[in-house]
N, C-alpha and C positions, 0 to 999 in steps of 0.2 A: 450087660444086656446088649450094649453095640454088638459087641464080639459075637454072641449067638445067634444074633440077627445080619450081620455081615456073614456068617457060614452058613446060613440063611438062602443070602442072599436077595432078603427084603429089605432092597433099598427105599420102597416109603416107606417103611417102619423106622431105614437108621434114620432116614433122614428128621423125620417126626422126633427119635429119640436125641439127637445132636441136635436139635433148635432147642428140644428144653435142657439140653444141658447149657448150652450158650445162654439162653434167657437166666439160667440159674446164677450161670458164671457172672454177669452184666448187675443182677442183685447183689452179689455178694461181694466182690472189688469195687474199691475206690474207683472214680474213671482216670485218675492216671497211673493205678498200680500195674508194675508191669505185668502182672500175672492176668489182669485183664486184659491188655494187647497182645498177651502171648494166645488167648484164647480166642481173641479176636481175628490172629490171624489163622488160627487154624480152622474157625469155620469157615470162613473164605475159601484158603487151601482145599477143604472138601467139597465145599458148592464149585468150586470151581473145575474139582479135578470129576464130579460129579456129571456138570453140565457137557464136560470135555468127553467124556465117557460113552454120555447118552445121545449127544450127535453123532459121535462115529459111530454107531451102529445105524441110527437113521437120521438124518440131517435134518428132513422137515419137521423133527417131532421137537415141540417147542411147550415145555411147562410153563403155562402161565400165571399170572399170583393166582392163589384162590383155587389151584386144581392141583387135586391130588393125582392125577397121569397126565403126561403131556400129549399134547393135542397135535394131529396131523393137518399142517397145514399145506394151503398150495397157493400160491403166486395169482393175483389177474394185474392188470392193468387198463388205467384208462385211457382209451382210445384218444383223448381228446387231448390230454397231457403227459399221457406216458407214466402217471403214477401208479407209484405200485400198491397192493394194497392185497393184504393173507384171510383166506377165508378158513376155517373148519370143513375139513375133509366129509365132517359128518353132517353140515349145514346144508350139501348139494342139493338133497336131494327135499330140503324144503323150501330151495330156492325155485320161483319162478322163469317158467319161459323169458317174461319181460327182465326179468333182473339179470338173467346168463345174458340177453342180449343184450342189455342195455351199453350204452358207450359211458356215459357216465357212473360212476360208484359211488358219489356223496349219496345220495337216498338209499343205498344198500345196508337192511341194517348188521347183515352178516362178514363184510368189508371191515377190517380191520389196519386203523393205520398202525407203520410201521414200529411206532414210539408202543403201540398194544403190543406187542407180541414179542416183546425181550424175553428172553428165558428168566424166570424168577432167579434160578442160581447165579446165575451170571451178573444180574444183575444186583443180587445181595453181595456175590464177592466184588463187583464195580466200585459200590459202596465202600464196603468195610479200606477197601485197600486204597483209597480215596480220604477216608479216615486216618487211615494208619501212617500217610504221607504226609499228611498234617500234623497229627502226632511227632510225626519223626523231624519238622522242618522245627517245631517246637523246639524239643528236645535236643535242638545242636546235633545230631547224629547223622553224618555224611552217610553211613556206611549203611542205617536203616532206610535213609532217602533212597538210597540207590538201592533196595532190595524193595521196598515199595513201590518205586518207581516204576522194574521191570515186573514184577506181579500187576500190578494197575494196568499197563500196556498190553502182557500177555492176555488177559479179561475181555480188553478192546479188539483184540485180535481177530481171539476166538471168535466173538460176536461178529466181528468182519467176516473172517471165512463161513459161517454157516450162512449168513446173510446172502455170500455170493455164490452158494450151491443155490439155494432155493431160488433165487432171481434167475441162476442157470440153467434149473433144471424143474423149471415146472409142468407143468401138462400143457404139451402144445394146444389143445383143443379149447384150453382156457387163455393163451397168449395171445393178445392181440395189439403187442408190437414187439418190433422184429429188431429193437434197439439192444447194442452187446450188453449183458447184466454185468451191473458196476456197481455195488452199495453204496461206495466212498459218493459218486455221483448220484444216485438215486434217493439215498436218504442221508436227509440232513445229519442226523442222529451220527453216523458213521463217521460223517465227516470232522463232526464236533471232539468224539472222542479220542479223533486222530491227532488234533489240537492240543485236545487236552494233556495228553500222552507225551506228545511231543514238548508241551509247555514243562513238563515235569523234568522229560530228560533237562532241557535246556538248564533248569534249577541245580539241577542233579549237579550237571556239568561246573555251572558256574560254581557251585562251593568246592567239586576237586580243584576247582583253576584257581581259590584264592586261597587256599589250605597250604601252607609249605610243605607240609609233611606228607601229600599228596606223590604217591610212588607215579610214576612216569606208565606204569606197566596196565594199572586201574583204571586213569584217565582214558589212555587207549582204547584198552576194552570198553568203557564208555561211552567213545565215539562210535566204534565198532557196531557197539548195539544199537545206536541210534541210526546209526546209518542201516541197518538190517530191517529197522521199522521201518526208515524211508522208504524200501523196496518194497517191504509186503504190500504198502499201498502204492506203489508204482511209480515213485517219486524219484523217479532216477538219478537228477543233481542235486540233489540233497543228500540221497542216499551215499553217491559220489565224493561231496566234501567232506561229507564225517570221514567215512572211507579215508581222504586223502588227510585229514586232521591229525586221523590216527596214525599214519605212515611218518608223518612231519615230527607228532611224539616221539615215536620210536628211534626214529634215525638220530634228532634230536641228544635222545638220553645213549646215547652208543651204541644201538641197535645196526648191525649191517642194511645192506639193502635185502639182503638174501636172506636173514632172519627177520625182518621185515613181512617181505613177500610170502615168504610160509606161516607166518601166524595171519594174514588176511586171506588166503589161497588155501587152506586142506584140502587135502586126499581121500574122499572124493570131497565136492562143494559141500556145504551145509545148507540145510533150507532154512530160509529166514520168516522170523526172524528166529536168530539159533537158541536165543533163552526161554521157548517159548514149546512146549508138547505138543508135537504135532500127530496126526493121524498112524496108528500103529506102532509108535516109539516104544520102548521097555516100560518108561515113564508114564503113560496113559493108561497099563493093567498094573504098576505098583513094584515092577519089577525095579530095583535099582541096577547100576552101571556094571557094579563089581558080581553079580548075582548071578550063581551060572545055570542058562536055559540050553535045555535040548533042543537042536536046532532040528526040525525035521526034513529039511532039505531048504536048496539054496537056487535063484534065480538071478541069473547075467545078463545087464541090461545094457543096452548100447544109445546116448539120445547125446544132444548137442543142447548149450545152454546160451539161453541168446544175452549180449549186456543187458537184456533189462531184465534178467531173473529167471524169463517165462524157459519152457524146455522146446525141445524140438525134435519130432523125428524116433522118440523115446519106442523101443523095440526090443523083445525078449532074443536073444542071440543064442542063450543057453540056459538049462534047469536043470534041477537032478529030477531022476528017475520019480515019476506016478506025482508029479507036483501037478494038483488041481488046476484044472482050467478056471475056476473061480479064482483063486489067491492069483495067477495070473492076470486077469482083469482086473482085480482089485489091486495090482499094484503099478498095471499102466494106465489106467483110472486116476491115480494118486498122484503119479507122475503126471500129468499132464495136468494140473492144477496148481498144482505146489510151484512156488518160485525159489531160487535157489540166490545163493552169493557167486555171481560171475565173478571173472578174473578181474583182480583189484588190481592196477598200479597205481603210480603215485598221481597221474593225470589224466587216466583214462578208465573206462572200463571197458573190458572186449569179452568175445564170445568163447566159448570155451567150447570145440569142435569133437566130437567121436569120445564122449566119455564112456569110460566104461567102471561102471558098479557090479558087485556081484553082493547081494539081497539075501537075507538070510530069514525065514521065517518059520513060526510054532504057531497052533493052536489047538 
């Protein structure tokens, strides 16, 4: 029944039909038979790759428990404190004069705070993968710690980036301050989970660092990724140390400098953080790595990538022949949000000047 309704393509239907298989699955295993964590994590995996799905097509559209489609929201703020707070696109127009002017939004009853309006999917994969980390610290298993660990983080993410479209990109006419949109700042929630995320790698970390059996190569990667969450939230010396943790690994277990610096440096950067689905990847329509897609033409982009992630300057240089002016804007749109892994060394980080990508796209 999934399968006819995924060619379908009624996603409230699969998704109606995957809760009651989950709900079935939760009846029928023990709660620590693996077959129930294996189920466990796969409806996460879908809510999650679900919720990822349904932002990139439109960012403000945010399912809330209890509704079967999600709801377009937009941004106000109160004049008086700078909170932020999402209304219902379709509540406008039963709002009052006095309530669009008012400075104040406590007495608004259409003002929903930020903690309201989590995506239900995201919020259940938040959950479960929160669970499953606990399970795993249980369990003695480094190796589920750390795949728990960065699915938990990826979840927090994604909730960061749609948080700082919508804070970015609301209706000027409803905006009444002119402060830069920052979720991690604005709402607590963001902040918390950045925490929390961060408190897991740290966990993560310490059990490769008291394991003997811990390869040199894992750890690394460890820091690596942790230092990639530092950046997406802007955390530049943090993001910095793991960075340099990992370099110190390397060199450390026999690593050159120069095979070093190429596994922190690809050709081109990586947006951070890298274990994480970002907007338009193969991984967000289900396409795997090795999977061969017809490409329908390809675009050559020219931008500079500052130390602390953000881009600069990003400009289409070259395209192939009849490539859309829309897929053009949607990809210097993209660029100019996304933060990237600047040039790592062992004590710094610098700017990375005149890159050049060439972009390949289908749809």
């Amino acid at each position: 029944m999934i399968a006819s309704v995924q060619a379908l393509g009624d996603l409230a239907r699969e998704a109606e039909l995957r809760g009651y298989l989950f709900y079935v699955q939760q009846k029928a295993f023990d709660p620590n038979d693996p077959r129930l964590l294996a189920a466990m994590e796969d409806w996460a995996d879908w809510n999650l790759l679900a919720y990822l799905q349904g932002i990139s097509s439109d960012p403000s559209a945010v399912l809330l428990r209890g509704n079967a489609r999600p709801e377009d929201l937009i941004v106000i703020r109160d004049s008086r404190t700078g909170d932020a707070r999402f209304i219902p696109r379709r509540h406008l127009l039963s709002m009052s004069t006095a309530q669009l002017a008012s400075s104040s939004l406590d007495a608004n009853p259409y003002a929903l705070m930020p903690e309201m309006v989590v995506d239900d999917r995201v919020s259940t994969a938040r959950g479960i993968f929160t669970d499953l980390l606990e399970a795993s610290e249980d369990s003695g298993s480094t190796e589920h710690v750390g795949i728990a660990t960065r699915k938990l983080a990826s979840a927090t993410y994604a909730l960061k980036r749609q948080m700082d479209h919508m804070l970015g990109n609301n209706d000027q006419s409803f905006t009444v301050s002119a402060r830069r949109a920052s979720s991690r700042r604005d709402m607590p929630m963001i902040n918390r989970d950045y925490k929390d995320s961060e408190a897991a790698f740290e966990y993560y970390l310490e059990l490769l660092r008291t394991d003997p059996a811990t390869e040199p190569g894992v750890l690394a990667r460890a820091w690596i990724d942790l230092g990639d969450f530092h950046m997406a939230y802007e955390n530049l010396q943090d993001a910095q140390d793991a960075w340099s943790k990992a370099i110190s690994i390397l060199q450390e277990a026999g690593h050159g400098e120069e095979e070093s610096h190429a596994l922190l440096n690809p050709a081109p950067p990586f947006a951070v953080p890298a274990f994480v689905i970002h907007p338009y990847q193969r991984a967000l329509f289900g396409i795997g790595p090795d999977d061969t897609l017809e490409h329908q033409g390809y675009i050559d982009v020219s931008m500079d990538i500052s130390r602390d992630g953000s881009t600069r300057g990003a400009t289409i240089i070259a395209a192939s022949e009849d490539t859309p002016q829309r897929i053009r804007t949607l990809l210097l749109d993209h660029l100019r949000v996304q933060r990237f892994r600047p040039l790592v060394e062992s004590d710094e980080l610098s700017n990375i000047a005149d890159l050049q990508t060439r972009y390949y796209y289908s749809y």
